[in-house]
LOZA-535498 format. One record per atom (N, C-alpha, C): chain; z, y, x; residue number from 1; residue in one letter. Coordinates in nm, 3 decimals. Each point is the difference from the previous one (the first is absolute). Layout:
# residues N
[node A,[Z,Y,X],NUM,A];
...
//
This chain:
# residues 64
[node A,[-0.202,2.763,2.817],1,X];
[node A,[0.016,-0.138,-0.039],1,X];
[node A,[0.127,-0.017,-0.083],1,X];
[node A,[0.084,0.056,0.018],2,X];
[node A,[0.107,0.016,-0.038],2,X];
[node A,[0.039,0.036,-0.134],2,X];
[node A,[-0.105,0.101,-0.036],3,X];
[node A,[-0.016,0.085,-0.143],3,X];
[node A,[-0.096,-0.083,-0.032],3,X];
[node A,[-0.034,-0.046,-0.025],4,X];
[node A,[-0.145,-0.133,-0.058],4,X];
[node A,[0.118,-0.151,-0.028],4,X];
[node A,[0.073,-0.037,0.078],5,X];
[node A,[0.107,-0.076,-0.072],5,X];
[node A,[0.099,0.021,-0.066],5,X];
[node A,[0.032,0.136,-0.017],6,X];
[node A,[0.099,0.044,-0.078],6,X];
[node A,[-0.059,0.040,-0.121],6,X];
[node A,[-0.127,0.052,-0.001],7,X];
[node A,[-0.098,0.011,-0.112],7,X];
[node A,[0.050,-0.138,-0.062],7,X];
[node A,[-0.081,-0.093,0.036],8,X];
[node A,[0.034,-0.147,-0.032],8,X];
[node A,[0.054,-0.067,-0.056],8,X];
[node A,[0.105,0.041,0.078],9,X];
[node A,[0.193,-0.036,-0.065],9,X];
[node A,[-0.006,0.062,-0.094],9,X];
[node A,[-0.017,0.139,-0.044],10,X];
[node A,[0.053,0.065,-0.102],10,X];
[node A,[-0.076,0.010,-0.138],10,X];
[node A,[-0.114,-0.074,0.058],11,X];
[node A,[-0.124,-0.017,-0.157],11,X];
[node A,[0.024,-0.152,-0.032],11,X];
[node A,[0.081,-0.069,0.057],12,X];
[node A,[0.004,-0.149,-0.012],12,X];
[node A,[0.144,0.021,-0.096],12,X];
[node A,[0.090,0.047,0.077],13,X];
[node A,[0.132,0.039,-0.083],13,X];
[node A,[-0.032,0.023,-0.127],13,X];
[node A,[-0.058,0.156,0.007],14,X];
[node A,[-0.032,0.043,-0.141],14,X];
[node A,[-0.026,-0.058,-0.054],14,X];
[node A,[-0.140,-0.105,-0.037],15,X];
[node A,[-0.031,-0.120,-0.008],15,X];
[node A,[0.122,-0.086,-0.088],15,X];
[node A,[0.022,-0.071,0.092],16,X];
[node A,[0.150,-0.083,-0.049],16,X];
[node A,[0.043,0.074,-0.116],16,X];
[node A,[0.084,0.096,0.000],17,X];
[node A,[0.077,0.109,-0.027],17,X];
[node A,[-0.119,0.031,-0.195],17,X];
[node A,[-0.096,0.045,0.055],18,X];
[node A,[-0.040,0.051,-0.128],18,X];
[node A,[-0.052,-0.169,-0.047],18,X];
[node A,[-0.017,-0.093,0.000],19,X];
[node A,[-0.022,-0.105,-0.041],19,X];
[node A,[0.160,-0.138,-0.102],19,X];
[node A,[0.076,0.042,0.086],20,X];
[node A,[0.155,-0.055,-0.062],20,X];
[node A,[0.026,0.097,-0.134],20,X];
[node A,[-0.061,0.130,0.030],21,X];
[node A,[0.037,0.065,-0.083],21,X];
[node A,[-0.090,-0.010,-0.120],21,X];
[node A,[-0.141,-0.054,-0.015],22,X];
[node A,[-0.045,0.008,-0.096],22,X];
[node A,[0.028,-0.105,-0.066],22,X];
[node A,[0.020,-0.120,0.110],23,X];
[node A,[0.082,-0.146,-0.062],23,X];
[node A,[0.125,0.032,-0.091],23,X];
[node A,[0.066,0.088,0.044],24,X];
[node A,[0.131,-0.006,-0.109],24,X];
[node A,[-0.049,0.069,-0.131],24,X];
[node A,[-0.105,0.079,0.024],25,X];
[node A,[-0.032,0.124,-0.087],25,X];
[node A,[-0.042,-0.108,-0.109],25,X];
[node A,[-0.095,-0.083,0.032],26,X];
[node A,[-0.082,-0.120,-0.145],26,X];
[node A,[0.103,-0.103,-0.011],26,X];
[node A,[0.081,-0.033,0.094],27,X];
[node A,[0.100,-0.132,-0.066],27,X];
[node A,[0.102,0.077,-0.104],27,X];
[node A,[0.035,0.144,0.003],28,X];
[node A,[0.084,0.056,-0.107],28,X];
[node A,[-0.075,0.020,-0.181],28,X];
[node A,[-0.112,0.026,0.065],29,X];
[node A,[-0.107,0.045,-0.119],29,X];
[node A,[-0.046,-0.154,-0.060],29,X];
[node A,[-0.050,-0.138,0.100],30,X];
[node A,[-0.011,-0.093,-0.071],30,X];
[node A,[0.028,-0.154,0.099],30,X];
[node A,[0.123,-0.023,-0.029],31,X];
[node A,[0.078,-0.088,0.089],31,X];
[node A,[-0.078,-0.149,-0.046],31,X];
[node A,[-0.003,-0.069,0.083],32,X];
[node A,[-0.026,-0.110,-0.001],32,X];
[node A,[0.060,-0.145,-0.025],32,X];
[node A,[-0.016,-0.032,-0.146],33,X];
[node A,[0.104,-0.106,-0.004],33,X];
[node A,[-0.035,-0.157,0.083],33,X];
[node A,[0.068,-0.029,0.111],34,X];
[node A,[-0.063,-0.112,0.053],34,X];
[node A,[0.076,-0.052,-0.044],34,X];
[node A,[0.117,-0.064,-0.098],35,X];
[node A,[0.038,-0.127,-0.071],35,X];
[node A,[-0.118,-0.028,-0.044],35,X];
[node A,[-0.091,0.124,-0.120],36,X];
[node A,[-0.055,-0.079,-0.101],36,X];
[node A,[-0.145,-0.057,0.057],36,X];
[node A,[-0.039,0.069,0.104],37,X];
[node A,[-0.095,-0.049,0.065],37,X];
[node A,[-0.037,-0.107,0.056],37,X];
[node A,[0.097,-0.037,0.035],38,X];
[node A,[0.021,-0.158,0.089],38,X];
[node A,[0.036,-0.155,-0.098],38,X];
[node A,[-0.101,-0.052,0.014],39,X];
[node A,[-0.035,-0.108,-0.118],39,X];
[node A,[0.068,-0.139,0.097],39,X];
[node A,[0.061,-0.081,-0.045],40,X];
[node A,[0.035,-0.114,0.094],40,X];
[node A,[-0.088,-0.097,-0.048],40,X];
[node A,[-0.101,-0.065,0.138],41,X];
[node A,[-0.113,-0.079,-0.066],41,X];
[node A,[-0.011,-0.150,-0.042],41,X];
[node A,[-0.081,-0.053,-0.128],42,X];
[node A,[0.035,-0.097,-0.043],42,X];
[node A,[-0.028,-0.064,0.087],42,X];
[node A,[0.038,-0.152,0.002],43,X];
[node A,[-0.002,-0.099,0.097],43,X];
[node A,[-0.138,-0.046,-0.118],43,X];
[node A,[-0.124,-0.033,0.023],44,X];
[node A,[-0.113,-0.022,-0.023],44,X];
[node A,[-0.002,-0.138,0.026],44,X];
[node A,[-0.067,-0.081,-0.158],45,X];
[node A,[-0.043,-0.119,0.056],45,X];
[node A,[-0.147,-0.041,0.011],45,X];
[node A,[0.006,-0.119,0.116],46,X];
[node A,[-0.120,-0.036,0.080],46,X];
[node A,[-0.060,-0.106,-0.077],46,X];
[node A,[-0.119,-0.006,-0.020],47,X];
[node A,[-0.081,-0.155,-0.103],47,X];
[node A,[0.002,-0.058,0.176],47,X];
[node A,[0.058,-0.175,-0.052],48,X];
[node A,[-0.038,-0.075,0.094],48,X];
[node A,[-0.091,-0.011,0.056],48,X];
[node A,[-0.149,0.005,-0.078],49,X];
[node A,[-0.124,-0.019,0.030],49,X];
[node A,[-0.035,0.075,0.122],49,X];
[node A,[0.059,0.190,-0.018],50,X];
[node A,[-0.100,0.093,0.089],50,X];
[node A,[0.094,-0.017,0.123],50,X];
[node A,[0.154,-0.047,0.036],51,X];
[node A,[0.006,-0.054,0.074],51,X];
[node A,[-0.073,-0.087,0.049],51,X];
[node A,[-0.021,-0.122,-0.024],52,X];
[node A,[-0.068,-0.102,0.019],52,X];
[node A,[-0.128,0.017,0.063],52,X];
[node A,[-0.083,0.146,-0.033],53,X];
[node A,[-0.114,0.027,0.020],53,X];
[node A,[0.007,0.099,0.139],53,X];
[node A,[0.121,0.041,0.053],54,X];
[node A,[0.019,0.075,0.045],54,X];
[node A,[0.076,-0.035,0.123],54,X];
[node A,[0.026,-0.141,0.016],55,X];
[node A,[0.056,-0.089,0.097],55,X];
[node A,[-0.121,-0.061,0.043],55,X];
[node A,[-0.067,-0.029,-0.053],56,X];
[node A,[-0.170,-0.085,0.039],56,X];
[node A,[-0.125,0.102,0.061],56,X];
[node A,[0.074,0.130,-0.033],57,X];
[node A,[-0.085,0.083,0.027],57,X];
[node A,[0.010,0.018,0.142],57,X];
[node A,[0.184,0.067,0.030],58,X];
[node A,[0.029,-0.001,0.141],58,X];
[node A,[-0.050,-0.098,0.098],58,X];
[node A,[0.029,-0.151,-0.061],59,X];
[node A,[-0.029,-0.109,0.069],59,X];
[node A,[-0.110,-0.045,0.059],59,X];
[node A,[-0.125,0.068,-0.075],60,X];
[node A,[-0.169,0.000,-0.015],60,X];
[node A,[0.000,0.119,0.163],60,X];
[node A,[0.063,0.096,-0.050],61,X];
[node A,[-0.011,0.122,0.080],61,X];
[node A,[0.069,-0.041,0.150],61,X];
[node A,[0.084,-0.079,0.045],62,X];
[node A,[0.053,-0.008,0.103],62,X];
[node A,[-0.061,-0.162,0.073],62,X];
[node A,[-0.067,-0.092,-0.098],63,X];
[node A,[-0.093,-0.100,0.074],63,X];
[node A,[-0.109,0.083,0.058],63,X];
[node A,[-0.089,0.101,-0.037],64,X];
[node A,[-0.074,0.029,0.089],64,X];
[node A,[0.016,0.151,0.114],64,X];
//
């Protein structure tokens, strides 16, 4: 039982171990720019109407 969790441990390690390592291996080869990735989103405007349609809707939906 003993050698069956240490199996375990040591294929889970490896695991870890050969996995960090392939992470550094592709962020050197092709790093990821998250400035340019990250878009700050427009503030979007709403037509009164589909509000309007969309308050009557709830309202329809919660009378019955």
């Amino acid at each position: 039982m003993v050698l069956g969790m240490g199996m375990v441990f040591f294929i889970l390690g490896l695991l870890v171990i050969v996995i960090k390592g392939l992470s550094a291996l592709i962020m050197k080869y092709d790093p990821v720019a998250v400035a340019d990735s990250v878009k700050t989103p427009q503030p979007s405007q709403i037509d009164e109407n589909i509000v309007a349609a969309i308050s009557i809707a709830v309202q329809r939906f919660r009378s019955n």
